[in-house]
C-alpha positions as CSV (number, residue, x, y, z in Angstrom):
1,X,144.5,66.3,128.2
2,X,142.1,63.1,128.9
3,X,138.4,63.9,128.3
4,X,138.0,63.2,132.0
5,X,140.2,65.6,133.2
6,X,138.3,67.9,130.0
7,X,135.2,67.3,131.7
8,X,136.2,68.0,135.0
9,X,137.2,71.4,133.9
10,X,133.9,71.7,131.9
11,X,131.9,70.6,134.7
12,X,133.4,73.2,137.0
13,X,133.2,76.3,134.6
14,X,129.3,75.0,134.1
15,X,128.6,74.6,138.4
16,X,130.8,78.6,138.6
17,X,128.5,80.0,135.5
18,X,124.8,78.8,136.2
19,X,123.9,80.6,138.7
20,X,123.5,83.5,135.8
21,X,119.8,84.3,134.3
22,X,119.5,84.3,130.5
23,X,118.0,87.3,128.6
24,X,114.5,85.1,128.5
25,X,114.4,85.4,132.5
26,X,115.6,88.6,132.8
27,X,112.7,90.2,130.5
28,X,110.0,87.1,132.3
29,X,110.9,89.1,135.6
30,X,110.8,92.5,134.6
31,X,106.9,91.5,132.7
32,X,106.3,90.0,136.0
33,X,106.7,93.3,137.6
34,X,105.1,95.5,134.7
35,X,101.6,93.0,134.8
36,X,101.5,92.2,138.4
37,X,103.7,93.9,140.3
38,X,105.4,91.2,141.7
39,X,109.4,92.6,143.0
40,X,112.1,89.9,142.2
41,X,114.5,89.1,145.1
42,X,118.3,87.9,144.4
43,X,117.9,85.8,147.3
44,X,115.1,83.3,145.6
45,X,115.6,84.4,141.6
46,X,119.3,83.5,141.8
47,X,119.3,80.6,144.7
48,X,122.0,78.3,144.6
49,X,123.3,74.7,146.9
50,X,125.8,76.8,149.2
51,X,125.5,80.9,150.1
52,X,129.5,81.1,148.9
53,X,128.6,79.7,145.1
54,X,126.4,82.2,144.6
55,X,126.6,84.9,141.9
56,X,126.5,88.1,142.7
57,X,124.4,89.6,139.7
58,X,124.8,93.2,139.1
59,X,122.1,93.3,136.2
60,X,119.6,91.3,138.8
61,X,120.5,93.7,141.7
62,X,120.0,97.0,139.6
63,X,116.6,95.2,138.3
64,X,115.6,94.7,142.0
65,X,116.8,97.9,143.0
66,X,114.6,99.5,140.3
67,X,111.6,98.0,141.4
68,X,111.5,98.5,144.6
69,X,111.6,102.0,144.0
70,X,108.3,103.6,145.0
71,X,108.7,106.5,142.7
72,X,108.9,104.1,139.8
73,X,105.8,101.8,141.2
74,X,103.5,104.5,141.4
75,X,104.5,105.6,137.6
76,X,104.5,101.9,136.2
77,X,101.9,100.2,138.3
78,X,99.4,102.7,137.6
79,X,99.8,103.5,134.0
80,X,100.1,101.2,131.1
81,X,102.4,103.2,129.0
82,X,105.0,103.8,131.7
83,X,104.9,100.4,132.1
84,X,105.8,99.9,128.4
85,X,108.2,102.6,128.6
86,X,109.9,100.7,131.8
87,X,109.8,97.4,130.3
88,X,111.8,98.3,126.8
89,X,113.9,101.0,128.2
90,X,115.2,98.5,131.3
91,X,114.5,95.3,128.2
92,X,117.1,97.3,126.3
93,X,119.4,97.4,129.6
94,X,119.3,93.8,130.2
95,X,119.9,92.8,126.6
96,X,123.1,95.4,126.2
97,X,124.4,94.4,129.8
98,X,124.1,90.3,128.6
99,X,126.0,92.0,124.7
100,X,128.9,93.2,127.2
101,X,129.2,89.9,129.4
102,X,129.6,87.5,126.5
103,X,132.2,89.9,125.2
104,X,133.8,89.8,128.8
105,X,133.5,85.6,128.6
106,X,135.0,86.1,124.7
107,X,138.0,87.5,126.0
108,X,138.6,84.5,128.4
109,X,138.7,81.9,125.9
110,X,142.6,82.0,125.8
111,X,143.2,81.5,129.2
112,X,140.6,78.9,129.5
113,X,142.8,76.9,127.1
114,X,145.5,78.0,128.6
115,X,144.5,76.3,132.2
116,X,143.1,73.2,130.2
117,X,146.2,72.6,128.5
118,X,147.9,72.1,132.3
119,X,146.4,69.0,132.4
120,X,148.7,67.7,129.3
121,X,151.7,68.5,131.0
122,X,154.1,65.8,131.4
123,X,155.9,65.0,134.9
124,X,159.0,66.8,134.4
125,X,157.4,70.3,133.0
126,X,155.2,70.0,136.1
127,X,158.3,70.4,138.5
128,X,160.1,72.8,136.2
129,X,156.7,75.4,135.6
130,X,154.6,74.9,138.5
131,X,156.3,78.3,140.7
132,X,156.3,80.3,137.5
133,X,152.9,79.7,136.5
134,X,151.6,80.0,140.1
135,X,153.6,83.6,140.1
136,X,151.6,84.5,137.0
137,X,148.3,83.9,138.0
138,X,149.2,85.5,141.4
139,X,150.2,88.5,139.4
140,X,147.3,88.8,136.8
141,X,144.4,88.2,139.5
142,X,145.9,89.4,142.6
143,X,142.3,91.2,142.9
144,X,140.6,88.3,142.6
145,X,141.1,86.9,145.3
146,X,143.3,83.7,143.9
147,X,145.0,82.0,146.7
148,X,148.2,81.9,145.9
149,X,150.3,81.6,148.9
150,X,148.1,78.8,149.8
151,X,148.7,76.6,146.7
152,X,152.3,77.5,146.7
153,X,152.3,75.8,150.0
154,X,150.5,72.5,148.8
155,X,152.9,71.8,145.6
156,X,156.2,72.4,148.2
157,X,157.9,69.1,149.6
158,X,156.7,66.9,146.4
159,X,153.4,68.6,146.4
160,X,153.4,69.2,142.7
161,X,153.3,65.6,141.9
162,X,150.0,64.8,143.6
163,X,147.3,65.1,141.4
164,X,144.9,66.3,143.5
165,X,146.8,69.9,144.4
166,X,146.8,70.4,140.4
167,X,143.0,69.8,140.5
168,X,142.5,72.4,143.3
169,X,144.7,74.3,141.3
170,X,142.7,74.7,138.3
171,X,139.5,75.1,140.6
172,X,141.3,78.3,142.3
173,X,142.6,79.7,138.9
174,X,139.0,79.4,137.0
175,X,137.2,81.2,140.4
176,X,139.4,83.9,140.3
177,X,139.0,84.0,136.1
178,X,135.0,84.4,136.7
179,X,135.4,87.1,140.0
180,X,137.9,89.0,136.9
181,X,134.9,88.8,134.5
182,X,132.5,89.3,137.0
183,X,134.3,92.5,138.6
184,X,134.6,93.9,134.6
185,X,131.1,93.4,133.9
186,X,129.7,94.7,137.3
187,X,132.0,98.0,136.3
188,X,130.0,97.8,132.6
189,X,126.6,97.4,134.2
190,X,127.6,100.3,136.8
191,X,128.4,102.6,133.7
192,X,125.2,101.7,132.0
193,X,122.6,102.4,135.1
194,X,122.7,106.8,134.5
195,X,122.0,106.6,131.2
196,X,119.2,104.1,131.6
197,X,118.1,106.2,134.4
198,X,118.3,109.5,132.3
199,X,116.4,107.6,128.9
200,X,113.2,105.9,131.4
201,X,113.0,109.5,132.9
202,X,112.8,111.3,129.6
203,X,110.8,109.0,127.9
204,X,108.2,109.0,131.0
205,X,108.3,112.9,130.9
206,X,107.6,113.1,127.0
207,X,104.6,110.8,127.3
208,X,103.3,112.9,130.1
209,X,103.7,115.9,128.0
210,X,101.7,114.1,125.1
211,X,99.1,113.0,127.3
212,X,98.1,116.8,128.2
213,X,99.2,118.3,124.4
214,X,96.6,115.8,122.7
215,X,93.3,116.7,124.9
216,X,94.4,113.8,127.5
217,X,94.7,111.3,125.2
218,X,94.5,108.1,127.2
219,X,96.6,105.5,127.7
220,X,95.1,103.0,125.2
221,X,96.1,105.6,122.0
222,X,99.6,106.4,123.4
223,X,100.3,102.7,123.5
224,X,98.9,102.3,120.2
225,X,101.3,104.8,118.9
226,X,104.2,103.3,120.9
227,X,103.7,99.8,118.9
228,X,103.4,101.0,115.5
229,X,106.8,103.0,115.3
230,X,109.5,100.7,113.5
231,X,113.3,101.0,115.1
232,X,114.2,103.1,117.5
233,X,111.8,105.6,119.2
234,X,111.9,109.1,118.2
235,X,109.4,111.8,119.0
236,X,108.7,113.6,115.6
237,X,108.0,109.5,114.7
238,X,105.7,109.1,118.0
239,X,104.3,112.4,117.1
240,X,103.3,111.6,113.1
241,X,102.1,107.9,114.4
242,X,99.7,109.2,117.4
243,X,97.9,111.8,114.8
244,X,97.1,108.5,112.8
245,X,95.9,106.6,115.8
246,X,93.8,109.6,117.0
247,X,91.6,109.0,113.8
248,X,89.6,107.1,116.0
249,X,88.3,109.8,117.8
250,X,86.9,110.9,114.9
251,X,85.3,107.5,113.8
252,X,84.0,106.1,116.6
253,X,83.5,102.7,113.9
254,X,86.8,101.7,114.7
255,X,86.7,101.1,117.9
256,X,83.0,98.9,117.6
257,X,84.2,96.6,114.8
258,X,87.4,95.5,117.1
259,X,85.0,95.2,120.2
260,X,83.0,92.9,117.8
261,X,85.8,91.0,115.9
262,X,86.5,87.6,117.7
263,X,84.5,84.8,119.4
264,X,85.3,82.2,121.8
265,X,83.6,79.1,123.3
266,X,83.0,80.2,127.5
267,X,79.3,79.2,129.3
268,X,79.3,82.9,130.8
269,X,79.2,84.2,127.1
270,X,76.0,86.4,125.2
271,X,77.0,85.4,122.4
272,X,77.0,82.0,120.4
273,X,79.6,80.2,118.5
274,X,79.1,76.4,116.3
275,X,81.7,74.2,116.9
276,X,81.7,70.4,117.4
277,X,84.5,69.9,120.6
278,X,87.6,67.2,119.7
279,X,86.9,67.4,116.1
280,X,88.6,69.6,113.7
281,X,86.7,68.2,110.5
282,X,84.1,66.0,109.9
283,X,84.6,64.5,106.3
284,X,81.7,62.7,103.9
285,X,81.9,60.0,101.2
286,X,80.1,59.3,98.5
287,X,79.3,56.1,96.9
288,X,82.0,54.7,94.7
289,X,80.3,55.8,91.6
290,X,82.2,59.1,92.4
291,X,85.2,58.0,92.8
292,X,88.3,60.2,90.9
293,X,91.3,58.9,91.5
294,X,93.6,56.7,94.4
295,X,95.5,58.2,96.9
296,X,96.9,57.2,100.4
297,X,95.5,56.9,103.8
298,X,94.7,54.3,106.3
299,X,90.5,55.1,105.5
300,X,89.2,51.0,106.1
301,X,85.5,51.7,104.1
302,X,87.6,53.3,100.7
303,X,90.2,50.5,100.4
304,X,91.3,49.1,97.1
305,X,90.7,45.3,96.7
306,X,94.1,44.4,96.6
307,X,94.9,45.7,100.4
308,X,91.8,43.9,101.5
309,X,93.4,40.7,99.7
310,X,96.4,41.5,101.7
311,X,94.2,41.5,105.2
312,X,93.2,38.1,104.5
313,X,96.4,36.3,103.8
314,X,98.1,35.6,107.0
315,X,101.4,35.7,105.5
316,X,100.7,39.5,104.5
317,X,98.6,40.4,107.3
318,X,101.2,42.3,109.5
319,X,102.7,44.2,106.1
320,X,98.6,45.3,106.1
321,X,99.1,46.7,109.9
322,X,101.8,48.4,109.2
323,X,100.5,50.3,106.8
324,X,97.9,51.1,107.9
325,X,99.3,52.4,111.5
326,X,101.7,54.9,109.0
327,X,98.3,55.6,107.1
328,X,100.4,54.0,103.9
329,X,97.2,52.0,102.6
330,X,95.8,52.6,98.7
331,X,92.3,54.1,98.8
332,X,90.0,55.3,96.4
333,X,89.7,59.0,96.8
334,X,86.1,60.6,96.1
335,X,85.4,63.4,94.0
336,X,82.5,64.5,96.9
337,X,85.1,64.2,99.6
338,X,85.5,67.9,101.1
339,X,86.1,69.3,104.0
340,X,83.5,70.2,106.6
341,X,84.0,73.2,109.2
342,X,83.5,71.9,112.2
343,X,82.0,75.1,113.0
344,X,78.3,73.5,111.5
345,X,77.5,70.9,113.9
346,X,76.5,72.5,117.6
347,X,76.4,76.1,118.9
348,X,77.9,77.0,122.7
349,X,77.7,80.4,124.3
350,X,80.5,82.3,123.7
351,X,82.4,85.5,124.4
352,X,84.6,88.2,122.0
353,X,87.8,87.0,123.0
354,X,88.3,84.7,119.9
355,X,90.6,84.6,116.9
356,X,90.8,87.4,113.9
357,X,91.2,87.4,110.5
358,X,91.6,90.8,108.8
359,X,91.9,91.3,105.1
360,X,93.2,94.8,104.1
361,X,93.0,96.3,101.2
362,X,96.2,97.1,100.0
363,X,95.2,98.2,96.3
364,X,96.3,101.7,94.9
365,X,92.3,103.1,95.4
366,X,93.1,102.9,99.2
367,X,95.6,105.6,98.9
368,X,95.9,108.5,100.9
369,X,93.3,108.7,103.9
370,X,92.2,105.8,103.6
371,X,95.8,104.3,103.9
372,X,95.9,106.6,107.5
373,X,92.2,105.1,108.8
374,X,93.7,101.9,108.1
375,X,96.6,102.2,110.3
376,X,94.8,103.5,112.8
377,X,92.3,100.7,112.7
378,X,95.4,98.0,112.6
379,X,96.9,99.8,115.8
380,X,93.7,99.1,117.8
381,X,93.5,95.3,116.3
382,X,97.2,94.8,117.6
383,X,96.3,96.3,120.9
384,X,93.4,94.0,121.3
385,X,94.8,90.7,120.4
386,X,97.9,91.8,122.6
387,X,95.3,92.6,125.9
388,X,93.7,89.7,125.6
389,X,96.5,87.4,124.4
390,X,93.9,86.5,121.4
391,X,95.2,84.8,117.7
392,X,95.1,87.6,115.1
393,X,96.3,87.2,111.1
394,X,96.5,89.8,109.1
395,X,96.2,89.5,105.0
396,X,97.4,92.7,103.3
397,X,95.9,91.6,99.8
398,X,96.1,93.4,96.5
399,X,96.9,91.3,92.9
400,X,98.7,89.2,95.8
401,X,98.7,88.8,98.7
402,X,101.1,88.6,102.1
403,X,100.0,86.7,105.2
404,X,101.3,88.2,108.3
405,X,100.9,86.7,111.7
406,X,99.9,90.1,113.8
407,X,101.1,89.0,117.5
408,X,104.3,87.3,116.1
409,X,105.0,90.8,114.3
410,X,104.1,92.6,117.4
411,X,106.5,90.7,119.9
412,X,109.3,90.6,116.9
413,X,109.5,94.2,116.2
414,X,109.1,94.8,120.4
415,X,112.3,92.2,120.6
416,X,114.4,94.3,117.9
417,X,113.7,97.8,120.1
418,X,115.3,96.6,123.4
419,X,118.1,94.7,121.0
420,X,116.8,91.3,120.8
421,X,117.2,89.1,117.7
422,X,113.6,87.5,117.0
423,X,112.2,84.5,117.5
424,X,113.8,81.7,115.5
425,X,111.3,80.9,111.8
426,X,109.8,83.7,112.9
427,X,110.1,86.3,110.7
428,X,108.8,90.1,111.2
429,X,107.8,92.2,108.1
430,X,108.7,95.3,107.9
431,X,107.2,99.0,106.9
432,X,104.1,100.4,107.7
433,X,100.4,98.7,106.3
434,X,99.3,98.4,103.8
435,X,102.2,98.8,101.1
436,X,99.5,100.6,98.7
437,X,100.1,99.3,94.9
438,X,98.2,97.3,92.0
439,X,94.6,96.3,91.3
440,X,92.3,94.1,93.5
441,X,92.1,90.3,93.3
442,X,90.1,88.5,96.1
443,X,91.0,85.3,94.6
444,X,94.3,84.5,96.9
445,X,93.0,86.3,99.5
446,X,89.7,83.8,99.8
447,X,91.7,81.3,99.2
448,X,93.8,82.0,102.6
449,X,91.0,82.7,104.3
450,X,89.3,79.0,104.1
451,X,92.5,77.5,104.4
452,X,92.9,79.3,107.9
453,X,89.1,78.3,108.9
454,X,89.7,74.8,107.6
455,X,92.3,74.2,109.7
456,X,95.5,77.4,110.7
457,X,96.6,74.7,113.4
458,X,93.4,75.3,115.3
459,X,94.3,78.2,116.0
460,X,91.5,80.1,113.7
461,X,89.0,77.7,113.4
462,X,85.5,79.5,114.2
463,X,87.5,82.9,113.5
464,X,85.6,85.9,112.7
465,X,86.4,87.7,109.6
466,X,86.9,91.6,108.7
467,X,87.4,93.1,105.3
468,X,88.2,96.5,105.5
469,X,88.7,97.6,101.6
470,X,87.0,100.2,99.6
471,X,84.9,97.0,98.2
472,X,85.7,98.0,94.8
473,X,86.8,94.5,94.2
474,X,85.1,92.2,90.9
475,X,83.6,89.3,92.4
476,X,85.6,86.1,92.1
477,X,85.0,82.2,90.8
478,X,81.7,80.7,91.4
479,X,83.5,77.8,93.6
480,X,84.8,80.7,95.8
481,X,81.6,82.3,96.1
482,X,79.4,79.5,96.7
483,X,82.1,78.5,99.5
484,X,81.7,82.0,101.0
485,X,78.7,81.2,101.4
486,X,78.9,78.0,102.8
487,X,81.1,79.1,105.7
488,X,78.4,82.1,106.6
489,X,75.8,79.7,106.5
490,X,77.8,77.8,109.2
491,X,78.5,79.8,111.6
492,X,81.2,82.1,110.5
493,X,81.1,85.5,111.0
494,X,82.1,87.9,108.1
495,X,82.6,92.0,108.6
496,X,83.1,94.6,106.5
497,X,84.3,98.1,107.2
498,X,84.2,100.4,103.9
499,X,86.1,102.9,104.0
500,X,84.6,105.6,101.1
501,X,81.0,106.1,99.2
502,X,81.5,103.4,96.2
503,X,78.9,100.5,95.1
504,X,79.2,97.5,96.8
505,X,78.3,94.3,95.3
506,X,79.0,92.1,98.2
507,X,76.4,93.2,101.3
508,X,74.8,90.0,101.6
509,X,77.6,87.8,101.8
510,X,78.8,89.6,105.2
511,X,77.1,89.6,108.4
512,X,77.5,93.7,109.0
513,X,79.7,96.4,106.9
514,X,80.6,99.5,108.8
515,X,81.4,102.6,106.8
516,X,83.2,105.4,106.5
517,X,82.9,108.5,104.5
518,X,85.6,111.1,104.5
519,X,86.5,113.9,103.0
520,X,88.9,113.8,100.1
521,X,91.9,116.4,100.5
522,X,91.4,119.3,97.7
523,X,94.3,119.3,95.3
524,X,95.6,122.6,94.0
């Protein structure tokens, strides 16, 4: 086969198949409907150049039958966690329905080759084949709609040796192969809608029936709940995992320090944030008496004499510009040359909508209930930063430590409940916070921490800061320390939230430290 007559082929299987969504779109429409109620329609979410090209979608029309429903409206559009409820159980839907089509296009592969290899055939195999094969396609999609009469008409009389008739013949034959695969995955997608009806129904009936069991617990602590169970759902899980988040009913200190956590630059704002707009860093030198060592850079005022020599030969003077555009250049490097948050130069007005760093304690003192007023904490932190679409990193820290994006983790383990693989370089940790273990080491956390201020790809510049620990941690290096204070002198807000009655040694390095007492279980 030419790669012409290939492409032809290609180009017509491509013009048949794009009219279908991909997962992506199917989940953007169904969010769509969850956050704003908006109702897709097939005849603008699947429009194509001509009325007869387009596809008719069954996973589409069942998603636009759904929510049009105005039993399901009034249930989603009116309650947060039947709208999470909707969106995974239809999510999971969508995603199984797309599992079943690719294993419908799978099983077409052999006939696709099939038809491409037509185009190889010489002259004489044409007149010899061309009745046979049109009898078995006839016979293998006589329900789908092939037009065989028709055809058998245009390669009679010679017909078979014009080109063009073999070309509407492969057209004809790969329609009818997508109306088979279409008609097999419409019969899937039929079998799939009374059990999908059945699970959203149950699920919405169980929530319901935990809203009244738990005093009425609201909406905000079901959804909680809902985001910290790992896999599948089940209800003894939901059960165990909405006792932890209802801790915060009994310290009301949870709920303050995340209404507190986070800052971010907007003129309506009370509060007030330094930063220094278009700059991430602002960097010093000293004079060359403190120079330690050479490095590379394109830094004109630190150059080494012998790339100045270079600017002022003109033989050498466009090697000079090139290396300075690709920052190639030799420089002295200072020892006084460090890293200035831009956080110190101006203060804006600003709201709590900002970024989040939280530290947990993950050391083998925070066993027990504090392990379960963690949790319930980290549920409400997720919640937040998912409301208000706000940056949140999470370092669990013991003698190490493990740095755990909180929204990535969020959205992966949400993708892996409705079926979805996660994002690509994205990976999502596992197990419930903190894995308790080991002594206490604030070294690597700290260390993290500045990193992430200094720079985290601007995305936690001017971040606030929570500890929540025990504080039974030794204090670290004197560099560390005297840097801790440096950023809290700048600008930087640092919380704590103790969780016990032990000595702390670090109060006047943070801004505020909540604290719990509780009650330690008796052991018999």
């Amino acid at each position: 086969m030419t790669d012409t007559q290939d492409n032809d082929v290609k180009d017509w299987m491509e013009r048949i198949q794009r009219r279908r969504l991909t997962a992506g779109e199917y989940l953007k429409l169904l969010e769509n409907f969850v956050k704003k109620g908006e109702q897709p329609e097939i005849e603008t979410d699947v429009l194509t150049d001509y009325a007869w090209q387009r596809y008719d979608d069954p996973i589409l029309r069942y998603i636009v039958e759904v929510t049009h429903d105005p039993m399901v409206q009034a249930r989603v559009l009116t309650s947060r966690m039947a709208g999470k409820v909707f969106y995974e159980t239809m999510g999971r839907f969508v995603v199984d329905c797309l599992h079943e089509q690719k294993f419908c296009t799978q099983k077409t592969w052999s006939e696709r080759n099939e038809m491409g290899k037509t185009c190889e055939w010489s002259m004489q195999k044409k007149c010899d084949n061309w009745q046979s094969l049109l009898a078995s396609i006839g016979e293998k999609h006589r329900d789908d709609a092939f037009n065989k009469e028709f055809l058998k008409k245009l390669f009679q009389r010679q017909g078979w040796r014009n080109e063009a008739n073999w070309e509407k013949l492969r057209q004809e034959w790969a329609a009818a192969l997508e109306r088979q695969m279409q008609r097999e995955v419409g019969e899937k997608v039929r079998k799939k809608i009374p059990s999908t009806k059945a699970a959203m129904t149950n699920l919405m009936k169980m929530m319901s029936e935990q809203h009244h069991r738990f005093d009425n617990a609201d909406d905000a602590l079901l959804l909680q709940a809902w985001d910290l169970m790992e896999g599948q759902f089940s209800e003894s899980e939901f059960e165990r995992k909405l006792n932890i988040v209802r801790i915060q009913n009994k310290y009301p200190e949870i709920g303050e320090v995340a209404r507190r956590m986070g800052r971010t630059v907007e003129e309506e704002g009370r509060d007030h944030i330094s930063v220094q707009s278009g700059f991430h860093f602002k960097i010093d030198h000293s004079s060359g008496s403190d120079i330690e060592g050479i490095t590379v850079g394109n830094d004109i005022n630190a150059l080494l004499p012998m790339e100045l020599t270079q600017y002022a030969d003109e033989q050498l003077e466009d090697l000079f510009y090139k290396k300075f555009l690709t920052r190639r250049l030799q420089t002295f490097r200072y020892r006084s040359e460090l890293n200035k948050p831009a956080q110190k130069l101006h203060k804006q007005r600003a709201v709590r909508r900002g970024p989040m760093i939280v530290c947990l304690d993950s050391s083998a003192s925070m066993y027990g209930v504090p392990q379960k007023i963690m949790l319930s904490l980290l549920g409400k932190l997720e919640q937040t930063a998912e409301e208000l679409q706000r940056d949140c990193f999470l370092i669990d820290f013991s003698v190490s430590i493990r740095p755990i994006d909180l929204r990535a983790r969020l959205r992966n383990r949400l993708m892996e409940r409705i079926g979805q693989k996660p994002e690509k370089g994205s990976e999502c940790v596992q197990g419930e916070f903190p894995f308790i273990g080991g002594g206490t080491d604030a070294e690597k956390m700290l260390r993290l921490t500045f990193a992430l201020l200094d720079d985290g790809g601007n995305r936690y510049m001017n971040a606030d800061v929570l500890w929540v620990t025990d504080f039974l941690i030794p204090r670290t290096t004197q560099e560390l320390m005297e840097r801790f204070q440096e950023y809290k002198e700048s600008g930087t807000r640092f919380y704590g939230f103790q969780i016990g009655e032990g000595e702390n040694n670090w109060e006047k390095y943070f801004d505020h430290i909540y604290r719990i007492h509780y009650v330690r279980p008796r052991m018999y």
